[in-house]
Backbone as numpy.savetxt, mean C-alpha at the origin, in Angstrom:
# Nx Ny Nz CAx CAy CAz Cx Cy Cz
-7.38 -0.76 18.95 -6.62 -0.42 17.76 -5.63 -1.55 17.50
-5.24 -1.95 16.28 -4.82 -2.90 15.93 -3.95 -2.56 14.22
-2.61 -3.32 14.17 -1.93 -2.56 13.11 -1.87 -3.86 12.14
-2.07 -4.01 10.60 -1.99 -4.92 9.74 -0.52 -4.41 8.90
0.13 -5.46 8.45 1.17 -5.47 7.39 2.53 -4.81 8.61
3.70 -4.36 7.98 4.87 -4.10 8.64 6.37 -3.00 7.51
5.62 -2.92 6.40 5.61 -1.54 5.77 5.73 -0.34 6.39
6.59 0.56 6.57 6.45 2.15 7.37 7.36 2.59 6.97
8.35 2.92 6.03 9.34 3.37 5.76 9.47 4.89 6.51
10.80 5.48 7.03 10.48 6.45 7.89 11.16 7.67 6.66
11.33 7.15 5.56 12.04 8.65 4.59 11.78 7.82 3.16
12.18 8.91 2.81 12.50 8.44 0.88 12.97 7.35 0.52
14.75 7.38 0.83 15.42 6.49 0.94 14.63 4.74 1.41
14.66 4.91 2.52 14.01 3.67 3.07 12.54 3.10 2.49
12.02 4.02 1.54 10.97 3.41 0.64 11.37 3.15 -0.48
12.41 3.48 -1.44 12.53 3.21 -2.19 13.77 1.57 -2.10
14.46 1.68 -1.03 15.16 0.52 -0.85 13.84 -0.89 -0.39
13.28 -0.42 0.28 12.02 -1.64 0.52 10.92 -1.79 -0.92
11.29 -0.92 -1.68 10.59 -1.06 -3.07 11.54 -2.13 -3.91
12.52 -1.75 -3.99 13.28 -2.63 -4.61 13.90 -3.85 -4.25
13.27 -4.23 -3.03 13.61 -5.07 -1.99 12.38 -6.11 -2.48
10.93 -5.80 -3.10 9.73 -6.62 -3.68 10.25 -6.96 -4.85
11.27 -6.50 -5.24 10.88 -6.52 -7.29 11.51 -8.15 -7.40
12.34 -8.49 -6.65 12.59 -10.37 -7.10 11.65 -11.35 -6.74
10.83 -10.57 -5.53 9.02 -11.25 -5.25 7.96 -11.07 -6.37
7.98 -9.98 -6.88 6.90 -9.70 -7.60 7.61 -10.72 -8.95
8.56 -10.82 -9.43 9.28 -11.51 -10.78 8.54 -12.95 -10.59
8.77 -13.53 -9.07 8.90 -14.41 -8.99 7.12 -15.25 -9.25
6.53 -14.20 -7.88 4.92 -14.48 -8.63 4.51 -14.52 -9.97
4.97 -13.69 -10.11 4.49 -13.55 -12.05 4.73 -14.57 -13.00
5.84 -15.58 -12.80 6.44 -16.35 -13.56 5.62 -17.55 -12.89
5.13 -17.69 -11.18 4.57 -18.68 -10.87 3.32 -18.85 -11.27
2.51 -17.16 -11.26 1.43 -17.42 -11.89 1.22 -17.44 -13.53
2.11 -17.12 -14.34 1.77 -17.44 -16.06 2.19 -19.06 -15.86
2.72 -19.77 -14.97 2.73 -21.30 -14.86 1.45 -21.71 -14.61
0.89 -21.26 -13.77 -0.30 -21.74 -13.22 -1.22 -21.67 -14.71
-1.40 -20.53 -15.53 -1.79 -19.97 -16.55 -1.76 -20.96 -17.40
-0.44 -21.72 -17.32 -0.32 -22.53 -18.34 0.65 -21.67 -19.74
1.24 -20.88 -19.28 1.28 -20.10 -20.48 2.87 -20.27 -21.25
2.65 -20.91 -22.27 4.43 -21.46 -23.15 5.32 -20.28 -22.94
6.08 -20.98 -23.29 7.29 -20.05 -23.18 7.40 -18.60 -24.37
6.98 -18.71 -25.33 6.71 -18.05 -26.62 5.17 -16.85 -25.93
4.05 -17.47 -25.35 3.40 -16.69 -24.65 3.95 -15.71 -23.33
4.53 -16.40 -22.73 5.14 -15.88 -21.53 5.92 -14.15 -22.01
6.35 -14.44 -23.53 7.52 -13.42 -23.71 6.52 -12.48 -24.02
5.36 -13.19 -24.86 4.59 -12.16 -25.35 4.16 -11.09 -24.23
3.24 -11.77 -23.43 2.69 -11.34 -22.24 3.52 -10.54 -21.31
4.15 -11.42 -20.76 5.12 -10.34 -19.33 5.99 -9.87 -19.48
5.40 -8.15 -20.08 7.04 -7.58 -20.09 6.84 -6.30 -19.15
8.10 -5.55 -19.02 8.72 -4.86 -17.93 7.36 -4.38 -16.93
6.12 -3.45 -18.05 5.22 -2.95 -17.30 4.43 -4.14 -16.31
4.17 -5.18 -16.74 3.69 -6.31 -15.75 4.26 -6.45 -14.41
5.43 -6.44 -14.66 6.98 -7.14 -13.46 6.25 -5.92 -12.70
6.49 -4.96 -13.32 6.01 -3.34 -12.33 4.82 -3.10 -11.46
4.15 -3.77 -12.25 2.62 -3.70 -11.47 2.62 -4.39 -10.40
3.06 -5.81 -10.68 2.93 -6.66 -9.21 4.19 -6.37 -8.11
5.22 -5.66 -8.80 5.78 -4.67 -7.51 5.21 -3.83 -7.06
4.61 -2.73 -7.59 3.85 -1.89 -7.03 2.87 -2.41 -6.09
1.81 -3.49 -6.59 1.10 -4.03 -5.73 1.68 -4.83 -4.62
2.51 -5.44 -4.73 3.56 -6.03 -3.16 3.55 -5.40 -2.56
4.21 -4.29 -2.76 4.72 -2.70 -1.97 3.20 -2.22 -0.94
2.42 -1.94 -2.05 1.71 -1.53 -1.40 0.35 -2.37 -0.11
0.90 -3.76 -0.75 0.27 -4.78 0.58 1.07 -5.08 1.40
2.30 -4.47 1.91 2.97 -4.88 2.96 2.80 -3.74 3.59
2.34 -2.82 3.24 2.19 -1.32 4.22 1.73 -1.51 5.60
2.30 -1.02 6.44 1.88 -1.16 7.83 0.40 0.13 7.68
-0.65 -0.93 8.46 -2.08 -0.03 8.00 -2.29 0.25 9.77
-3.03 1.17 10.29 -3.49 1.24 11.21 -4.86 1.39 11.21
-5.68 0.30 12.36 -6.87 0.68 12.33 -7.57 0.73 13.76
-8.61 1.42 13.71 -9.13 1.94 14.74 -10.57 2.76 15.22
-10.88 2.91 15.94 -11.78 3.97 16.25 -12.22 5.13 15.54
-12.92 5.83 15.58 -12.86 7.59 14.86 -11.90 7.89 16.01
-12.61 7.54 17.27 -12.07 8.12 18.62 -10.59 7.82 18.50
-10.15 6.72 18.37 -8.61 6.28 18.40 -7.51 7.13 17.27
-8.23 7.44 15.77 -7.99 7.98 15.30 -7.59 9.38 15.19
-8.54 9.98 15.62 -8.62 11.09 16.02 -7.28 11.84 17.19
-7.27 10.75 18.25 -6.05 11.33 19.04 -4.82 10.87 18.15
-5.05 9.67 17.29 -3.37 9.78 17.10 -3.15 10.97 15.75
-4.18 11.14 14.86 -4.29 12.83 13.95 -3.79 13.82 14.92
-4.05 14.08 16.31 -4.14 15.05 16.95 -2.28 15.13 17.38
-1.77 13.86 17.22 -0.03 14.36 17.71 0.54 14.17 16.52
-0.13 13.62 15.05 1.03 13.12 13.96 1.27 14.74 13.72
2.58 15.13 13.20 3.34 15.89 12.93 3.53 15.78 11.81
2.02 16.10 10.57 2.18 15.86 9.36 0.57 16.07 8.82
0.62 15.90 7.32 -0.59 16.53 6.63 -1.18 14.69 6.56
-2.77 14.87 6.92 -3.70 13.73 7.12 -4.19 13.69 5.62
-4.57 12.94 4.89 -5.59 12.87 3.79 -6.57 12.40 4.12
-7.58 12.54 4.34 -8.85 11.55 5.31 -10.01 11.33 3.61
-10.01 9.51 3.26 -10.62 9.62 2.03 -12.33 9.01 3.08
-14.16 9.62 2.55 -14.70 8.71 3.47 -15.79 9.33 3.80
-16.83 9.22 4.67 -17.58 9.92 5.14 -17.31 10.08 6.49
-17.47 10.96 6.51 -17.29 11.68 8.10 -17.90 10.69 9.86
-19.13 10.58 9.60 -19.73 9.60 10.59 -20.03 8.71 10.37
-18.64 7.63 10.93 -18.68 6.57 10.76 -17.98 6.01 11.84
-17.94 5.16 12.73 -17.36 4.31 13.32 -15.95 3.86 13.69
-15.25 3.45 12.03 -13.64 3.37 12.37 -12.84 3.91 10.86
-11.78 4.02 11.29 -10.74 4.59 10.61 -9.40 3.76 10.18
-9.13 3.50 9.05 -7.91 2.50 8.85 -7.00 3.58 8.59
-5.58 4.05 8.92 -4.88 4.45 8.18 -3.13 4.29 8.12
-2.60 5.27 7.46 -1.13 4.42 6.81 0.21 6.02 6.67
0.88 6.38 7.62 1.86 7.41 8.00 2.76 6.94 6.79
3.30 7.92 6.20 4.47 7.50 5.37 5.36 8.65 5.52
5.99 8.59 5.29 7.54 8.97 5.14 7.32 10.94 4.89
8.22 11.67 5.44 7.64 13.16 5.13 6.51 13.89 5.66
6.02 13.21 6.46 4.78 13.82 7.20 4.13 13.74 6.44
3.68 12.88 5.65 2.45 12.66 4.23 1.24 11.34 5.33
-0.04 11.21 5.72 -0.54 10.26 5.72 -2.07 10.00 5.22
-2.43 9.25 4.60 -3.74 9.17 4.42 -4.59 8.08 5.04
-5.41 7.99 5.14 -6.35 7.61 5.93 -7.97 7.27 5.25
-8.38 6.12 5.49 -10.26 5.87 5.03 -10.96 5.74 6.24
-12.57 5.83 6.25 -13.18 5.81 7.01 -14.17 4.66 6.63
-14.94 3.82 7.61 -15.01 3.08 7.30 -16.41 2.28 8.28
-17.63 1.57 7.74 -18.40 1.53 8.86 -18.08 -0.40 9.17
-17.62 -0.93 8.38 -18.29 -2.50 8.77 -17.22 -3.46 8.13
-16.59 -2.77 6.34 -15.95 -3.56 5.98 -14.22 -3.22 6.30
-13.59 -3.92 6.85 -12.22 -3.67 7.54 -11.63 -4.22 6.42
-11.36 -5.39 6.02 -10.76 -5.74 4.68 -10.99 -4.87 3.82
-11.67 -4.24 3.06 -12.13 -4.04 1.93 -11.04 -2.67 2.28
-11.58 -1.61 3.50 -10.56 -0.39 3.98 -9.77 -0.18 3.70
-9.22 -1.76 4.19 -7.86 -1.67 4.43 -6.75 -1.82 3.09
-7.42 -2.79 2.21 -7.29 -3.13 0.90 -7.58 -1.52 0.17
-8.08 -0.93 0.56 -8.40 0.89 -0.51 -7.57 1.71 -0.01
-7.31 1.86 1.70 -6.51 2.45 2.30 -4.98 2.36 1.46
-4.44 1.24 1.45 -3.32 1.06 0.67 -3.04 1.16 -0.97
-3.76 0.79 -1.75 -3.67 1.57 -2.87 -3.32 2.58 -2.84
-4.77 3.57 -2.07 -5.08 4.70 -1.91 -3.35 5.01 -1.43
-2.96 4.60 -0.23 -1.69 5.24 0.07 -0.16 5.23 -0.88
-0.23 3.79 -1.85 0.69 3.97 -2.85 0.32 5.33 -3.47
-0.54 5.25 -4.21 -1.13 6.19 -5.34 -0.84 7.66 -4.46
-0.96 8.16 -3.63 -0.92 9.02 -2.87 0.04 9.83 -2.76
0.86 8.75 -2.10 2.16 9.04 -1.26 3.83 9.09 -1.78
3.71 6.88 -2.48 4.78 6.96 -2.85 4.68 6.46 -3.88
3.81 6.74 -5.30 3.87 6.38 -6.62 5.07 7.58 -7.46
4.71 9.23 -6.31 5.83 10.18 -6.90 7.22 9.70 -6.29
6.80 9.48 -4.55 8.16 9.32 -4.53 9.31 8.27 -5.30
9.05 7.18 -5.29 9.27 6.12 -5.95 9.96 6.49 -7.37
9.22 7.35 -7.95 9.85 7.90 -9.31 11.15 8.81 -9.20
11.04 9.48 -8.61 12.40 10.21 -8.15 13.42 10.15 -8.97
């Protein structure tokens, strides 16, 4: 078993401060990539407004998530002590399990036979969208 990213916020609070802790990263990409784009200054205004800035926070957020991956078997015992509701997205017999504890006893989880990137990359969406797209709104 092996853990990707460093994301885990242990409450509300502490997700929404590490949310707002991306938003001068995500500004900053955005402005590096409409450079890359090539895109004037008159385009730039057109293009990137508030909902943009938002998205590539959201997406920061949700690629720094600490992911766990593992076994069914490995999985399975650590389901068996979390002290909280599992979302398991996946087919049942399969091999390994990526998943992502958040804050409140909320965690979800994919299953997974071969592709670990790809998991792990759905796992986290999957766990923004999930978990803390409500909390976040608050």
């Amino acid at each position: 078993m092996h853990a990707d990213g460093f994301l885990a916020p242990e409450n509300a609070a502490a997700a929404r401060e590490a949310y707002e802790s991306v938003g001068p990263g995500a500004q900053v990409v955005v402005k590096e990539v409409a450079k890359a784009m090539e895109l004037d200054a008159e385009e730039y205004d057109e293009r990137v407004n508030p909902d943009v800035i938002e998205t590539a926070r959201d997406a920061m957020f949700a690629s720094l998530l600490e992911v766990r991956v593992g076994t069914s078997e490995e999985f399975q015992q650590w389901a068996e002590r979390y002290d909280g509701e599992v979302d398991v997205l996946g087919a049942e017999h399969v091999d390994n399990v990526a998943w992502h504890a958040g804050p409140d006893g909320e965690a979800v989880a994919a299953t997974f036979q071969d592709e670990e990137t790809a998991a792990v990359g759905t796992l986290r969406r999957q766990a923004y969208g999930r978990i803390y797209r409500k909390l976040l709104s608050e």
